[in-house]
C-alpha positions in Angstrom: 136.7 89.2 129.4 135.9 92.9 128.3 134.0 95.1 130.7 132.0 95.4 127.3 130.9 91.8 128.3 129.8 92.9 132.2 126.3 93.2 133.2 126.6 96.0 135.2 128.3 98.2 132.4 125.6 97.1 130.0 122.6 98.2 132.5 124.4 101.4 132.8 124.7 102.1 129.1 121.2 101.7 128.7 120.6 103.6 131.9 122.8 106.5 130.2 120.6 106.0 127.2 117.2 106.2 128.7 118.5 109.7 130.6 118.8 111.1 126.9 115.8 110.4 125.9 114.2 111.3 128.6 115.9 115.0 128.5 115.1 115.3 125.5 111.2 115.8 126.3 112.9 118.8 128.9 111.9 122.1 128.1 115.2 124.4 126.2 115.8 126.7 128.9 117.4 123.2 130.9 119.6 122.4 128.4 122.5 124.1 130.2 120.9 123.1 133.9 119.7 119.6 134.9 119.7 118.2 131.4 123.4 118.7 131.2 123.8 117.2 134.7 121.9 114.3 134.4 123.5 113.9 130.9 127.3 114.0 132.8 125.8 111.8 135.9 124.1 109.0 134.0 127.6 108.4 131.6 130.0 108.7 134.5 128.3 105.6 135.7 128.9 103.1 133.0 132.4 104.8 132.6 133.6 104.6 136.0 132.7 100.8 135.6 134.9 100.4 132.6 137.8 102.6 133.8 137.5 100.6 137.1 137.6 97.2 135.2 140.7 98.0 133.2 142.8 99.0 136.3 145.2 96.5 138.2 143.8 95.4 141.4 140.6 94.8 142.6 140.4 96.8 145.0 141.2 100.1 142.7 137.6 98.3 140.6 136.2 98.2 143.8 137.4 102.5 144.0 135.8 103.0 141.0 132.4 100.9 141.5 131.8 103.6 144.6 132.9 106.2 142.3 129.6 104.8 140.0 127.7 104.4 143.0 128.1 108.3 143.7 127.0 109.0 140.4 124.0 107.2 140.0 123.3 108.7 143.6 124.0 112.1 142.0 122.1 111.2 139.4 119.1 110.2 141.7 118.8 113.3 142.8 118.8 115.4 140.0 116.0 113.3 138.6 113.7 113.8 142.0 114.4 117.0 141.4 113.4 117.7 138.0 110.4 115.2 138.8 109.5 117.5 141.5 109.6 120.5 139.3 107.5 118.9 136.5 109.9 119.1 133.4 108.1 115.8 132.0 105.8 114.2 133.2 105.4 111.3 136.0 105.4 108.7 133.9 108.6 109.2 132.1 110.3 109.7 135.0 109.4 106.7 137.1 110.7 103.9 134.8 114.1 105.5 134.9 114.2 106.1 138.9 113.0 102.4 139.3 115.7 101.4 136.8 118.5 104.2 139.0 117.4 101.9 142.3 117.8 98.2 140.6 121.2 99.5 139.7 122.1 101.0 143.2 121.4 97.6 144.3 122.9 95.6 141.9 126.4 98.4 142.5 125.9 97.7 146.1 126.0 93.9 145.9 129.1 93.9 143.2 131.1 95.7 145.6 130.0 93.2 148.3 130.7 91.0 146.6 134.0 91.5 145.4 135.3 92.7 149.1 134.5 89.3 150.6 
């Protein structure tokens, strides 16, 4: 099986995808600030997935499924805080932070999963 096949990579692709467009609606002056960030954070998690699933052992996927999980917390962040300071609007933000947590949870219960 190809990660390209996983769940979990697929919610983050279209996790990373959503983060675009949302940035795009971001004013110009951010394009070099948070949109950049969130940009970086939002792919690092669907790649840390698939970099994780291509190693040898489980437990070095299991390293790089926290790696994701920091990420998408990274990622959290930056989107509270650009929330906070209004560069879109509430409702474009809050499909994408609801979409952040299912994924925190879903992380957190893969890794669970695979250490037991």
């Amino acid at each position: 099986m190809s990660y390209r096949n996983q769940f979990i990579w697929k919610r983050g692709i279209q996790l990373s995808i959503d983060c675009y467009h949302l940035t795009e609606k971001f004013p110009k002056s951010e394009l070099y600030g948070l949109v950049s960030q969130i940009r970086r954070a939002s792919v690092s998690v669907p790649s840390n997935i698939a970099e994780g699933y291509g190693r040898r052992t489980q437990n070095e996927y299991i390293q790089f499924l926290h790696i994701a999980l920091g990420s998408l917390r990274e990622l959290d962040t930056q989107l509270i805080i650009a929330k906070e300071v209004k560069l879109a609007t509430p409702e474009l933000f809050d499909p994408v932070l609801e979409e952040v947590d299912r994924m925190q949870g879903i992380l957190v219960s893969t890794i669970q999963k695979l250490k037991s």
